[in-house]
N, C-alpha and C positions, 0 to 999 in steps of 0.2 A: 468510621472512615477516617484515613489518614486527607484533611486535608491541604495542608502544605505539601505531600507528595504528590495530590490532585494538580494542585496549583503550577508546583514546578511540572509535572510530566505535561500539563495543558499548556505552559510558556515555553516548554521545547516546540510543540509540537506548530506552535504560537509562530516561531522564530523558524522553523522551517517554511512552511506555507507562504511566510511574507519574504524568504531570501528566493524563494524558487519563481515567486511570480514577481518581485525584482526583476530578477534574470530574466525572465521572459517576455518583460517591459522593456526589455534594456537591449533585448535581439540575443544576449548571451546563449539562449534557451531556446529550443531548442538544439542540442548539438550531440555530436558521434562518440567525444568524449566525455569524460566527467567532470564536468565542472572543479573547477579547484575550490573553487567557497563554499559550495554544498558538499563536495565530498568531505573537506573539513569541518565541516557542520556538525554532517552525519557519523562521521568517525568520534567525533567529541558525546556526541546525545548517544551513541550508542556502548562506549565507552563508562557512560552516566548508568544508562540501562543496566547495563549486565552487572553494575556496583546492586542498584535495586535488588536485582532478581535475585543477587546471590543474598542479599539481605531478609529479603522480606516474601520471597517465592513472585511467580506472575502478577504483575500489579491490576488487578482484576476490577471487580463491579464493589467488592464487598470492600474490598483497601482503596478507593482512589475513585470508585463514582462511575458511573456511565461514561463524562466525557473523558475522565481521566485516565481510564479503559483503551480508549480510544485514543488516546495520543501515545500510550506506550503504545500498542499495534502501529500506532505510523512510526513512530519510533522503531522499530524491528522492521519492519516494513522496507522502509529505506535504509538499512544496516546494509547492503548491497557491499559491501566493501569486506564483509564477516561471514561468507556463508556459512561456515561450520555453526555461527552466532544463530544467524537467522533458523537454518535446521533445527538447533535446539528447542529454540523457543516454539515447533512448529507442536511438540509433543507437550509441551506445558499450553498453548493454544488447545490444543487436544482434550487437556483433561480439565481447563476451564469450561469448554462449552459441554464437557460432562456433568459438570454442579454448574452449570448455568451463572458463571459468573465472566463471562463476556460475550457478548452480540456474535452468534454464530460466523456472519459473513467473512469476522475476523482472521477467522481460521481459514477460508475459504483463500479469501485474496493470498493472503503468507505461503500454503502451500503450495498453489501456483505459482509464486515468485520464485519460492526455492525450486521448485520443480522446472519453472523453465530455465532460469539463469543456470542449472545443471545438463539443459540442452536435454529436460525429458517433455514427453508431453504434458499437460497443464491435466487437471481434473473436474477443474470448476470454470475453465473460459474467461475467466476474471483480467488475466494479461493479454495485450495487446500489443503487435509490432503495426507501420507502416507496409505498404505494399507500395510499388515502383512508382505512382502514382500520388504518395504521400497520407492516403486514405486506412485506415482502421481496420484491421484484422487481426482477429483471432490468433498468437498461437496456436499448433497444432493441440489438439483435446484426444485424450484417454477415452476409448468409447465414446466416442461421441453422441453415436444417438441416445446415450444414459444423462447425458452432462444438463437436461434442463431438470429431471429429476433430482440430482444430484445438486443445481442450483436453487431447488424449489425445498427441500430437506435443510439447508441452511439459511431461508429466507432471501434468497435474489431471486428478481425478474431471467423473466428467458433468457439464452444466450441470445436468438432475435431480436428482444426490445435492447439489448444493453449496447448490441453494435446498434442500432439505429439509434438510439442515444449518444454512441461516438460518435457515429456518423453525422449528426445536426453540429455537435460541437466542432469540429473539425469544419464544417461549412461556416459557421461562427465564426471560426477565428480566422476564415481564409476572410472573410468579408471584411471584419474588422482592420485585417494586417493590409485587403486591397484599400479601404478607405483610407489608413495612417501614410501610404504609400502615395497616395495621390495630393 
């Protein structure tokens, strides 16, 4: 295991997570456009990324460790500014969870993202917009009546428990935001 490549893909991912709830400390967050700080973030960490990948292939389980796994996927994840980036990496997610060398779900959330931010429908219900209301929904879903198989095959909860899981956090934070308010 690379781990100084552990270390740094965990401190991007480190440094995202703590600018994004910054911003949403701060009222910045949510908003319609993209943030200037995080969009610079993510264009920098993703920029980082794709130096890795072209160096050393997918930074997987066997190079960089479970969590380290995990922070290139946020990492790709939030490349929202690269889709051609993000697409690629959707097929090397691919043939990672073929040798089992990252957590299924990973693959799950990435292809949804490219799939929706391409305005197709999702496959794994993983992405979520607002409704008029402010409230948590689903993207539209590919077969839908297949999509908790297809969640249960990569290791997620139903697409029912995972909105009712938005759906408490979204009550969460209205609570919170009415209490800061008063």
């Amino acid at each position: 295991m690379n781990q100084s490549l552990a270390d740094e893909l965990i401190s991007m991912m480190n440094d995202d997570q703590r600018l994004l709830q910054q911003l949403f400390e701060t009222g910045e967050l949510p908003t319609h456009s993209y943030h200037p700080a995080i969009k610079a973030l993510h264009e920098q960490h993703t920029a980082r990324l794709k130096t890795i990948i072209h160096r050393d292939g997918w930074p997987g389980i066997a190079l960089v460790g479970l969590e380290g796994a995990k922070a290139a996927w946020l990492v790709v994840q939030h490349s929202v500014s690269d889709e051609a980036f993000m697409s690629s990496c959707v097929e090397l997610l691919q043939a990672a969870v073929a040798r089992e060398d990252i957590e299924a779900w990973q693959l799950a959330f990435l292809q949804d993202r490219v799939l929706t931010l391409s305005g197709k429908p999702q496959r794994y219900g993983t992405q979520f917009d607002v409704d008029e209301q402010g409230w948590p929904t689903p993207y539209p879903i590919d077969a839908v009546e297949k999509v908790n198989e297809r969640r249960a095959a990569l290791g997620l909860n139903s697409l029912e428990q995972r909105h009712a899981q938005m759906m408490a956090q979204e009550r969460q934070r209205r609570v919170h935001a009415q209490t800061n308010d008063s």
